[in-house]
N, CA, C and O of each residue as an XYZ file, in Angstrom:
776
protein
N      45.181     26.817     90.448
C      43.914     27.381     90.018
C      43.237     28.043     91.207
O      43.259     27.590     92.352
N      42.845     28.768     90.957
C      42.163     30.180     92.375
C      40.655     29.963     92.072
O      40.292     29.024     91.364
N      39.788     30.844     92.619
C      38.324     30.747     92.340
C      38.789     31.599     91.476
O      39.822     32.240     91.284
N      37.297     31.374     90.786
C      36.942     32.274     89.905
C      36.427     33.490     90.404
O      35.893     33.783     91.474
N      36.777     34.292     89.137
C      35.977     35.902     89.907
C      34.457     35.684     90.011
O      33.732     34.968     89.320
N      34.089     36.669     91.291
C      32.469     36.510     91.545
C      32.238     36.886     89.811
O      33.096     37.021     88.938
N      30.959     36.974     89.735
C      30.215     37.638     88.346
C      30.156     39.256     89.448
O      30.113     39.303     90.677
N      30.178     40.499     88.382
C      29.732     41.387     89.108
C      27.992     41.702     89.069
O      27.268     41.404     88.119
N      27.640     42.225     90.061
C      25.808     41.935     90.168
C      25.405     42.467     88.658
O      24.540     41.804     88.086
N      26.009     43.718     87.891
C      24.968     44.313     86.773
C      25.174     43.812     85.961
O      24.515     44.171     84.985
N      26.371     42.445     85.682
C      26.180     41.316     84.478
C      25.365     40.161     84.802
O      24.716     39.614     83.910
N      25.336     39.691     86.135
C      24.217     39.302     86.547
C      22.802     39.175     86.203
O      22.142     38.310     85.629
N      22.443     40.747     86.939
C      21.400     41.644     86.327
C      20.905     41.425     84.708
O      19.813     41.011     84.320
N      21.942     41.795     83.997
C      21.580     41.794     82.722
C      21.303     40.167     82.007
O      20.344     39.970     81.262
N      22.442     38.924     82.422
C      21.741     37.529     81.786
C      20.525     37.534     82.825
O      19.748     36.708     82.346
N      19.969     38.027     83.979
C      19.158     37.557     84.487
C      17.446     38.268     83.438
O      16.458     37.611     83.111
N      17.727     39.736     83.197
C      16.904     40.105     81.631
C      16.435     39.570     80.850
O      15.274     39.280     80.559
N      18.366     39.232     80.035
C      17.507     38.791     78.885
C      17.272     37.156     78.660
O      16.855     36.661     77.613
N      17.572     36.545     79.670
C      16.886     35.422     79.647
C      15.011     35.430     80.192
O      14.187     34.524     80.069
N      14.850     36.758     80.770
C      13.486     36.585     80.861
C      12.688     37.038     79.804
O      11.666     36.487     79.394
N      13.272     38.211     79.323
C      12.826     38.908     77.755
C      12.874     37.595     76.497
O      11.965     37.308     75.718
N      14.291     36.923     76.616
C      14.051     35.113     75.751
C      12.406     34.305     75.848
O      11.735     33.666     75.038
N      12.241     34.665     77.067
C      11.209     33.888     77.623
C       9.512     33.796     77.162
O       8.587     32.985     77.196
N       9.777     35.121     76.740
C       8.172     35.639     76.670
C       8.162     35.830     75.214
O       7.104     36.294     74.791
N       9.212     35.554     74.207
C       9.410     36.109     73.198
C       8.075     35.502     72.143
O       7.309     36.182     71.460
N       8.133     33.691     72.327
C       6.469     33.368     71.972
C       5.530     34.040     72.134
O       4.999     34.733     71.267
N       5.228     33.942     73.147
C       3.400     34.547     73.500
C       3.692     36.241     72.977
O       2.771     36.995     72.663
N       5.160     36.634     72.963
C       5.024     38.385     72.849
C       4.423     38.251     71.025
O       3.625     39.006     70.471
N       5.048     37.180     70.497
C       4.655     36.944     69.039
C       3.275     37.130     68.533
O       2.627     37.936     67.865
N       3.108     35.862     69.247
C       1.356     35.363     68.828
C       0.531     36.392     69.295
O      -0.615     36.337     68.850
N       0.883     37.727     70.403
C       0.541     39.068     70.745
C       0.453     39.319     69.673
O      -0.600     39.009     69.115
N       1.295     39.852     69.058
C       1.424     40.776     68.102
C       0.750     40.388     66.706
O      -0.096     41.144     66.231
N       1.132     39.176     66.025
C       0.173     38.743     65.443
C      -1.397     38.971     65.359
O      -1.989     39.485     64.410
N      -1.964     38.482     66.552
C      -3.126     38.704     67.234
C      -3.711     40.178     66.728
O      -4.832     40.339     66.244
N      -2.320     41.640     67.027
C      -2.973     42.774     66.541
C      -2.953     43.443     65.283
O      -3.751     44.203     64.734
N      -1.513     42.835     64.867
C      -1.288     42.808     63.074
C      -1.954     42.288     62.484
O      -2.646     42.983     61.740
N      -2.120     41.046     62.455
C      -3.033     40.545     61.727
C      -2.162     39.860     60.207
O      -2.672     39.045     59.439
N      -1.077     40.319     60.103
C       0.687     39.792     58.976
C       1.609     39.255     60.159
O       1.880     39.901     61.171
N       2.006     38.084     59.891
C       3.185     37.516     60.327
C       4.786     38.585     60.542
O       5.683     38.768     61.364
N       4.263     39.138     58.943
C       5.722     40.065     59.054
C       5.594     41.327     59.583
O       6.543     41.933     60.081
N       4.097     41.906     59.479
C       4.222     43.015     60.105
C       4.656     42.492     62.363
O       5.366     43.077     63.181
N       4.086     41.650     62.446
C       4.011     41.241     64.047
C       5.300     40.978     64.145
O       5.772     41.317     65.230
N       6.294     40.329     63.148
C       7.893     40.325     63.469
C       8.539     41.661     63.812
O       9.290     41.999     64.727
N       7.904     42.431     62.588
C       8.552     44.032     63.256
C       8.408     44.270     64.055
O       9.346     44.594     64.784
N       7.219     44.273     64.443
C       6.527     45.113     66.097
C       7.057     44.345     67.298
O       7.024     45.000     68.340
N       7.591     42.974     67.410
C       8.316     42.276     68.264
C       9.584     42.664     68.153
O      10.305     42.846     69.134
N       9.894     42.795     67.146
C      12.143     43.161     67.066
C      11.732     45.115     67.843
O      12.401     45.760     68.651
N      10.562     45.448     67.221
C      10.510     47.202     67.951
C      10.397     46.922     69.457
O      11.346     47.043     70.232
N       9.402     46.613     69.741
C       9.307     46.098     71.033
C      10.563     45.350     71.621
O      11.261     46.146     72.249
N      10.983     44.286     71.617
C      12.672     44.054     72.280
C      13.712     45.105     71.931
O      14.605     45.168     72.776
N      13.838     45.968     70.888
C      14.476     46.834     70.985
C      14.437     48.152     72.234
O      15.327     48.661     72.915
N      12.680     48.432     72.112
C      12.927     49.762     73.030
C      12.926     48.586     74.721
O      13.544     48.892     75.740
N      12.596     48.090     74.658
C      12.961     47.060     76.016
C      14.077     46.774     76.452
O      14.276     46.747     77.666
N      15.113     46.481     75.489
C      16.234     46.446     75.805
C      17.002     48.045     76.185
O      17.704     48.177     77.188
N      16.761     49.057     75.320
C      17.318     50.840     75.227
C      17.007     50.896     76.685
O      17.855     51.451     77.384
N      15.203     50.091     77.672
C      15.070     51.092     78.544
C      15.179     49.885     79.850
O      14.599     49.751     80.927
N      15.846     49.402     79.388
C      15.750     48.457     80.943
C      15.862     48.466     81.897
O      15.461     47.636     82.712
N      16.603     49.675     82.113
C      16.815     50.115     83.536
C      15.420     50.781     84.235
O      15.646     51.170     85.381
N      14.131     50.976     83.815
C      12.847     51.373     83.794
C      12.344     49.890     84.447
O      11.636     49.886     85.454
N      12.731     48.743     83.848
C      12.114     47.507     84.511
C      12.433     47.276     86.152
O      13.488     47.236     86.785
N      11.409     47.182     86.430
C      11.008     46.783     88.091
C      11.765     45.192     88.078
O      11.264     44.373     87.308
N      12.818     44.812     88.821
C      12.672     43.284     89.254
C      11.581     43.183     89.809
O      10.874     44.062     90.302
N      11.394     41.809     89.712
C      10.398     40.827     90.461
C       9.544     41.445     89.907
O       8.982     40.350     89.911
N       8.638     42.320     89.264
C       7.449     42.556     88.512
C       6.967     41.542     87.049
O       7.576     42.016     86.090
N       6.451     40.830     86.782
C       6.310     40.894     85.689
C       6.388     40.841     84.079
O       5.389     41.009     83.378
N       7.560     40.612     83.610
C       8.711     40.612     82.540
C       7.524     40.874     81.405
O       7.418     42.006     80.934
N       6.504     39.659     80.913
C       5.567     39.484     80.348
C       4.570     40.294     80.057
O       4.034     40.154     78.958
N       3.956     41.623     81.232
C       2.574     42.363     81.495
C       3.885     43.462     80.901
O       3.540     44.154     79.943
N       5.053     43.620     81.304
C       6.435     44.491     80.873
C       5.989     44.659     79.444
O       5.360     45.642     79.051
N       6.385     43.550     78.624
C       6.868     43.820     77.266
C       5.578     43.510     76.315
O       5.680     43.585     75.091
N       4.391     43.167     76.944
C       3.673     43.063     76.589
C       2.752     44.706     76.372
O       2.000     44.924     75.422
N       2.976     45.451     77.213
C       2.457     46.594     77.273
C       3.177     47.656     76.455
O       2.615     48.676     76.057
N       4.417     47.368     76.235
C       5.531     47.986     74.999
C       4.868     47.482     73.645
O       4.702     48.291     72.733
N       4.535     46.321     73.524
C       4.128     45.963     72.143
C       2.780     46.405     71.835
O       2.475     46.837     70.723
N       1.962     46.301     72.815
C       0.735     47.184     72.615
C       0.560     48.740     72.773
O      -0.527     49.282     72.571
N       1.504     49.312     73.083
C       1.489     51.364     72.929
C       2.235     51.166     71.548
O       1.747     51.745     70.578
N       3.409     50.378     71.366
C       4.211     50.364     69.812
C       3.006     50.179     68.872
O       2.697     51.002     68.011
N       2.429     49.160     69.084
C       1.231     48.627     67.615
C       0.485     49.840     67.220
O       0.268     50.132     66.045
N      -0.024     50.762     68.564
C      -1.086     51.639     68.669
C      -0.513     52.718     67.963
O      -1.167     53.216     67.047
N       0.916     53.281     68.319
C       1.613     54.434     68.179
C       1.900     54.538     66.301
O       1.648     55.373     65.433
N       2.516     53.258     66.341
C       2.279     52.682     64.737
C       0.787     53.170     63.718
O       0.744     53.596     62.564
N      -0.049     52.960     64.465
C      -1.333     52.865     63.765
C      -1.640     54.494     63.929
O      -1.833     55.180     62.925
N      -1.668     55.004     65.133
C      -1.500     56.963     64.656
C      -1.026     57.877     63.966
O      -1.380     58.935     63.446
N       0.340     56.897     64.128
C       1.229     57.304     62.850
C       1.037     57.395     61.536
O       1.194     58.451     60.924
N       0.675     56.273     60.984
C      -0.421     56.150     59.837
C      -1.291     56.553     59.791
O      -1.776     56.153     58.733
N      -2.011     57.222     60.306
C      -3.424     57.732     60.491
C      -4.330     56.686     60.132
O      -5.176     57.383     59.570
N      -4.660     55.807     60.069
C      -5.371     54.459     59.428
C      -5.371     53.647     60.253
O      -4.666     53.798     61.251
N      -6.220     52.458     60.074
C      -6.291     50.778     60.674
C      -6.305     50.599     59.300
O      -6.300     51.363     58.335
N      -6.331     48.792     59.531
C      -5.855     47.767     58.214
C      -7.076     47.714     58.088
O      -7.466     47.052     59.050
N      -8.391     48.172     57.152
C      -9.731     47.813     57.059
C      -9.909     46.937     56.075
O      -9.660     47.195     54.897
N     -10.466     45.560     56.601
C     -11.046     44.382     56.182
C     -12.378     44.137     55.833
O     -12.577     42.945     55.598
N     -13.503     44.966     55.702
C     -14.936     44.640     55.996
C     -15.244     43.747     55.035
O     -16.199     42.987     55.194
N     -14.571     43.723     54.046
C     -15.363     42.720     52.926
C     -14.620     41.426     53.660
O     -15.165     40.348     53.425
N     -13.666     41.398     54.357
C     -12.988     39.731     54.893
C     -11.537     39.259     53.671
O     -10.867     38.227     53.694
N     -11.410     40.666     52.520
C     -10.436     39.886     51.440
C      -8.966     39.492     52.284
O      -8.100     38.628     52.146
N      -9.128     40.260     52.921
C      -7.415     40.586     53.919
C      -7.029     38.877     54.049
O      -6.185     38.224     53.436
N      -8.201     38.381     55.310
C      -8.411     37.688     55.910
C      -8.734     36.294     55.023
O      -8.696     35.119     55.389
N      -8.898     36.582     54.378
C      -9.451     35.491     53.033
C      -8.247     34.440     52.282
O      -8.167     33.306     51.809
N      -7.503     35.502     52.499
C      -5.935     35.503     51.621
C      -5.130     34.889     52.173
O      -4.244     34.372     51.493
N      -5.136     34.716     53.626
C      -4.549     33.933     54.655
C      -4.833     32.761     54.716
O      -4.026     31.973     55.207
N      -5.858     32.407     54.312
C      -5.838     30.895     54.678
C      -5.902     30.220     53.589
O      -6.196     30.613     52.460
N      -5.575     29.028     54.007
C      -5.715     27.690     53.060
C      -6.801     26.700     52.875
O      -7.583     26.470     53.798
N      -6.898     26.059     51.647
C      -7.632     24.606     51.660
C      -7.344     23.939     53.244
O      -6.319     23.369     53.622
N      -8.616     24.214     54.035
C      -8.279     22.900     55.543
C      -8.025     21.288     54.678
O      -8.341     20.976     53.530
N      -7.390     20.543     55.673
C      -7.488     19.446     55.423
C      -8.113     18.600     56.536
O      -8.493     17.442     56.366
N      -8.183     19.234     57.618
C      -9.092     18.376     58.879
C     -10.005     19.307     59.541
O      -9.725     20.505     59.569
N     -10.872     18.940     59.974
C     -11.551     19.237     60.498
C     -11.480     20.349     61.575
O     -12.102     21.411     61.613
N     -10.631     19.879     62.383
C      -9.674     21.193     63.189
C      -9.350     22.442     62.671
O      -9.655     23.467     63.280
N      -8.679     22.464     61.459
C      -7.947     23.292     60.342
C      -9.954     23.969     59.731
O      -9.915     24.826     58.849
N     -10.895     23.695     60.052
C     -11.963     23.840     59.258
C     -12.891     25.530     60.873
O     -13.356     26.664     60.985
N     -12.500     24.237     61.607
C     -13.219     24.832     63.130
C     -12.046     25.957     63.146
O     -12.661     27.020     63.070
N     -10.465     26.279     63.216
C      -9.987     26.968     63.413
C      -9.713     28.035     62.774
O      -9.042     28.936     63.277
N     -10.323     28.087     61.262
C     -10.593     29.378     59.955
C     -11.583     30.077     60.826
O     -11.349     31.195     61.284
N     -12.942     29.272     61.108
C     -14.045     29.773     61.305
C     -13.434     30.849     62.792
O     -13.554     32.071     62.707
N     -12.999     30.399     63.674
C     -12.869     30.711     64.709
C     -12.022     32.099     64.150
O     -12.594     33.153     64.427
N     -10.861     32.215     63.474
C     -10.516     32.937     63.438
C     -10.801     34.140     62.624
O     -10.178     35.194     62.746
N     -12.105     33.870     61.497
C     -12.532     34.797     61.023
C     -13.536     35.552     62.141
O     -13.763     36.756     62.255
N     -14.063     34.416     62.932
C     -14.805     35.219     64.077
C     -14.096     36.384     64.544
O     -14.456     37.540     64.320
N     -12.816     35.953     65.370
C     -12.080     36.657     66.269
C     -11.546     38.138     65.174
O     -11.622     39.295     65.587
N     -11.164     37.867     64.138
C     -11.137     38.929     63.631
C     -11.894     40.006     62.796
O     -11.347     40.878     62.122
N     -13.556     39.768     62.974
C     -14.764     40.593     63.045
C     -15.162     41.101     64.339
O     -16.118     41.876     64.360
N     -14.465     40.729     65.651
C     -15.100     41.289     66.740
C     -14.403     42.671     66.947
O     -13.280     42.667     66.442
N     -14.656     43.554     67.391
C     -14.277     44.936     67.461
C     -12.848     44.844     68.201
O     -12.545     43.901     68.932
N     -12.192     45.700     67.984
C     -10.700     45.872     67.843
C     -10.284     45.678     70.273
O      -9.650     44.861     70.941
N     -10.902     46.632     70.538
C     -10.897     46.416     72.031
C     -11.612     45.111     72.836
O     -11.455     44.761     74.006
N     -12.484     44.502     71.737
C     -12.897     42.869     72.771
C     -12.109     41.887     71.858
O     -11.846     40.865     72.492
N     -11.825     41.868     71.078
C     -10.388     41.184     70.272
C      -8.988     41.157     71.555
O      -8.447     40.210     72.126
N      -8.798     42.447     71.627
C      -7.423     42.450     72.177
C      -7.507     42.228     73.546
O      -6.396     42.370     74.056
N      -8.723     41.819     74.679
C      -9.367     41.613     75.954
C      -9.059     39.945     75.723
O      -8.114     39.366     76.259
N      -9.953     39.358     74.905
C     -10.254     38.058     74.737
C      -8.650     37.229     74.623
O      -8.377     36.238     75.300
N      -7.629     37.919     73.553
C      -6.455     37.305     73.299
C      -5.583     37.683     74.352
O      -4.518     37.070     74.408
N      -5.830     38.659     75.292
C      -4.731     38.915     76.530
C      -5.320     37.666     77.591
O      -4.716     36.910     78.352
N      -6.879     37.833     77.246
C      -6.721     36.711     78.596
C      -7.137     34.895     78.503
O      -7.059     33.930     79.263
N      -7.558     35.135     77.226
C      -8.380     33.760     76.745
C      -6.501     32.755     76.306
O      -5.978     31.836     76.937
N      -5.982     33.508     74.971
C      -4.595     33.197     74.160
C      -3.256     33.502     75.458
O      -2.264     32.776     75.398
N      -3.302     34.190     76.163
C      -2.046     34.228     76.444
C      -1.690     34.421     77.629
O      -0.550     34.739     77.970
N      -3.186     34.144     78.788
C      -3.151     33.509     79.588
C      -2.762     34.660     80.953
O      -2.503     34.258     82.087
N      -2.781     35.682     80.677
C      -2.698     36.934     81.638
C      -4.267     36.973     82.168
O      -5.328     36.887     81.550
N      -3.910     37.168     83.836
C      -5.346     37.880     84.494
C      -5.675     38.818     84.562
O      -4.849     39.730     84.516
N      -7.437     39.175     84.748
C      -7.944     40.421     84.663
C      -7.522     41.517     84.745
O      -7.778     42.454     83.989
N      -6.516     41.513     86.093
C      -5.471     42.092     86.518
C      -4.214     43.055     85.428
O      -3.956     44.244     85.244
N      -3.704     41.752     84.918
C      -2.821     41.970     84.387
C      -3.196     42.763     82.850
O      -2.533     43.359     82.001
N      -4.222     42.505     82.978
C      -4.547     42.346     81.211
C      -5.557     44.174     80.968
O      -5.734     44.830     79.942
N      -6.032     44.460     82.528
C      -6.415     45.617     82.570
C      -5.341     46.372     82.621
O      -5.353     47.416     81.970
N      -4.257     46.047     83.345
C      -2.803     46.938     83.612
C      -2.270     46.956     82.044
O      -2.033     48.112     81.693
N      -2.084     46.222     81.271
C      -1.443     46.037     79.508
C      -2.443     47.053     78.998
O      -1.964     48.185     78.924
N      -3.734     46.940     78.620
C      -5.192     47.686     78.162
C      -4.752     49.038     78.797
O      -4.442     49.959     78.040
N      -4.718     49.167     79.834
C      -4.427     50.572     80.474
C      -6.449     51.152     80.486
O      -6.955     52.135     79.944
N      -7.185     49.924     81.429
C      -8.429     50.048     81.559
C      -8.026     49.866     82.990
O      -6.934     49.710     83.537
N     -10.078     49.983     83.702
C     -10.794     49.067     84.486
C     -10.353     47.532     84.464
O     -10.019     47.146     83.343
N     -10.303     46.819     85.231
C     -10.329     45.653     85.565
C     -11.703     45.616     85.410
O     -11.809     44.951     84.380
N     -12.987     45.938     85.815
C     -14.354     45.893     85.273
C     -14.814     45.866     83.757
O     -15.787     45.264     83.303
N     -13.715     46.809     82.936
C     -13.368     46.621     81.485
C     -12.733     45.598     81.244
O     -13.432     44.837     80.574
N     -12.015     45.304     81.398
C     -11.986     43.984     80.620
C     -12.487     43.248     80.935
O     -12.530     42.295     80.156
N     -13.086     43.129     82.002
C     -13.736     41.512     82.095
C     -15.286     41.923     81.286
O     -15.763     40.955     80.694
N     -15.966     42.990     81.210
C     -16.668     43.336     80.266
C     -16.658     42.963     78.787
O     -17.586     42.616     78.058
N     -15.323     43.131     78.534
C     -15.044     43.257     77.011
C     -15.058     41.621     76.862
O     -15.630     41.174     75.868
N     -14.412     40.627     77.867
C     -14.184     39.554     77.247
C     -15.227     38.531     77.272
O     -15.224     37.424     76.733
N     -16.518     39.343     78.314
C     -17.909     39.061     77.903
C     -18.252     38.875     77.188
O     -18.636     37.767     76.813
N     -18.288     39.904     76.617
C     -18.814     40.684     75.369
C     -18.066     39.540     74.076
O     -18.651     38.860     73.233
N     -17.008     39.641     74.273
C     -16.217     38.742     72.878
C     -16.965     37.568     73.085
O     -17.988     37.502     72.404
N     -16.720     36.558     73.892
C     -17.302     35.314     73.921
C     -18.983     35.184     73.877
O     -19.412     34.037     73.752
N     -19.742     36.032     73.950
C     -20.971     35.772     73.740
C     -21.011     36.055     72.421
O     -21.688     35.358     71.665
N     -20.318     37.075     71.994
C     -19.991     37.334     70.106
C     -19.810     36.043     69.318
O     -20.563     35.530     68.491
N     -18.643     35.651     69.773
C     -18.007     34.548     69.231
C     -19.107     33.033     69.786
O     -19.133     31.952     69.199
N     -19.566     33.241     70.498
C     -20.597     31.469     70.495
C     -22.014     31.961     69.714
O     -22.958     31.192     69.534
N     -22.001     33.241     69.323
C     -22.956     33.787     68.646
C     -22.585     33.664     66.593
O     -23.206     33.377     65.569
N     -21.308     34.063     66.970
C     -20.951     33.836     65.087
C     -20.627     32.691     64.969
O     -20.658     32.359     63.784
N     -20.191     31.563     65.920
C     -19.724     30.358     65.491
C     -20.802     29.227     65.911
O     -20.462     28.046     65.974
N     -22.026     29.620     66.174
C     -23.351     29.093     67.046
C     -22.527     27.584     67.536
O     -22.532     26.469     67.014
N     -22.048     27.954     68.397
C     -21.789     27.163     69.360
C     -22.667     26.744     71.147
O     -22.855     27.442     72.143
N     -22.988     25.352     70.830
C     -23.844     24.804     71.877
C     -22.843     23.930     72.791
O     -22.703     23.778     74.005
N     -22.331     23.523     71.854
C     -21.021     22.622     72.820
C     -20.411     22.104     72.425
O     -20.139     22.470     71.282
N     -19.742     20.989     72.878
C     -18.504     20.442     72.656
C     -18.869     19.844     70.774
O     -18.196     19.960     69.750
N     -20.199     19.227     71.037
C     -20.467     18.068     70.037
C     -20.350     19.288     68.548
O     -20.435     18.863     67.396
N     -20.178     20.564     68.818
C     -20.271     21.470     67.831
C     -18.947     21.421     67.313
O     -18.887     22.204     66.365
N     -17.730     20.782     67.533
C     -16.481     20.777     66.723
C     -16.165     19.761     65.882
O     -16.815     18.760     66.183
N     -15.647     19.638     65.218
C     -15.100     18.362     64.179
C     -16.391     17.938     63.556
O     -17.335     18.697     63.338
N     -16.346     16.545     63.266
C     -17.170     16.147     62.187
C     -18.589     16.582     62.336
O     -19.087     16.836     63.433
N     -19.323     16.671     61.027
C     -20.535     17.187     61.098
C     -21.292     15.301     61.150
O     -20.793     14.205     60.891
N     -22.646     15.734     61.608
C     -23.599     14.723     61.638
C     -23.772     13.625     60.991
O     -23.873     12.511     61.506
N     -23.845     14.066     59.009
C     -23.531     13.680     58.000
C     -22.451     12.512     58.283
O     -22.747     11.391     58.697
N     -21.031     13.009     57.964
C     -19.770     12.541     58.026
C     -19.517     12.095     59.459
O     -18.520     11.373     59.440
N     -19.946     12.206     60.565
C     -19.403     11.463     61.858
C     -19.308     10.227     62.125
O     -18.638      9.680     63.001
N     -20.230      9.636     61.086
C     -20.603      7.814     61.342
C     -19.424      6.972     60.175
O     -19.169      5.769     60.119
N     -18.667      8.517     59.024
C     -18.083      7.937     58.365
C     -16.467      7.806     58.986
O     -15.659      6.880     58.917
N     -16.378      9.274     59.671
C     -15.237      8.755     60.705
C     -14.755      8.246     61.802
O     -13.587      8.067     62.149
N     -15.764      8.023     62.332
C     -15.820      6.468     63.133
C     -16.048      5.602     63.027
O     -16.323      4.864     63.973
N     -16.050      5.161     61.494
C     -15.896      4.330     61.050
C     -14.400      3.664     60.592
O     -14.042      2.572     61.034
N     -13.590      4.446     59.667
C     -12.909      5.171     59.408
C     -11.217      4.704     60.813
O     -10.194      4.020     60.843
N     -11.938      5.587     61.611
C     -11.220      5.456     63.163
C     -11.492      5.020     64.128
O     -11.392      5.820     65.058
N     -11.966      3.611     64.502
C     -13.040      3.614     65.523
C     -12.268      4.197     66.883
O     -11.061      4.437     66.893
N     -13.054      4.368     67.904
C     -12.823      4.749     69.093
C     -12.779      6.136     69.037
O     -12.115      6.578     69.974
N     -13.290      7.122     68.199
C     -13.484      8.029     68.502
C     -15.066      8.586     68.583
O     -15.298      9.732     68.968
């Protein structure tokens, strides 16, 4: 038995890809979601997005980024999508959004409708500020480089969202989640130690 052959570097190269493109494939989801607003439409725009990612890879910088990468493909795709159509998905009455959810059964499931009908009444550019940096954990930095803004813009915008959002969800603090006043003495009762 001899050694084995080296690997040559551009197969290398390439599992070294798409194990990073594997990587981000969550958060690239819950992205897309985030701007669809359909599960199935955000599946497309993720298989479009790893597609032209994969066609252009040789465009990817090592050591840059993989994430602010394919994240910025899924956001010119969503956009390019939506020109194309000449249209946005308009919700104002909330039916879109209505249709999505379910009977909560906890309290969590109650705080997290609300939250998300918030997030999806705030205007389309402090929406997509708030979920680059609040949901998915990219910095100002990064999240102005995806936006294709100011770094002064977004941190503007995600101002702007969160004073929105503790404004539609009148939030004072912590004691503002889960059980209401009423019902709190019944579930700690219920559960003690909480």
């Amino acid at each position: 038995m001899g050694t084995p052959e080296p690997i040559p570097a551009e197969t290398a190269s390439l599992f070294s890809f798409k194990r990073e493109m594997l990587a981000v494939l969550p958060s690239l989801r819950a992205f897309a979601v985030s701007l669809a607003r359909r599960h199935d439409k955000a599946d497309d725009l993720v298989q479009e997005t790893v597609m032209k990612a994969w066609g252009k890879q040789e465009s990817f910088q090592p050591g840059t980024s993989m994430r602010a990468w394919l994240f910025t493909i899924l956001r010119n795709e969503f956009y390019s999508q939506m020109r194309r159509k000449g249209r946005e998905l308009p919700d104002p009455d909330g039916v879109f959004a209505g249709n999505l959810a379910t009977h909560p059964e906890q309290y969590g499931k109650l705080d997290l409708a609300d939250f998300k009908t918030a997030l999806d009444s705030l205007p389309d550019d402090q929406r997509e500020a708030i979920v680059l940096i609040g949901a998915s954990g990219f910095s100002y930095e990064e999240a102005a480089e995806i936006a294709g803004v100011a770094v002064g813009t977004i941190k503007s915008r995600v101002n702007r969202a969160r004073v929105k959002l503790q404004e539609l969800l009148t939030i004072d603090g912590e004691s503002d989640y889960g059980p209401d006043e009423t019902s709190r003495p019944l579930v700690n009762k219920a559960f003690p130690g909480r």
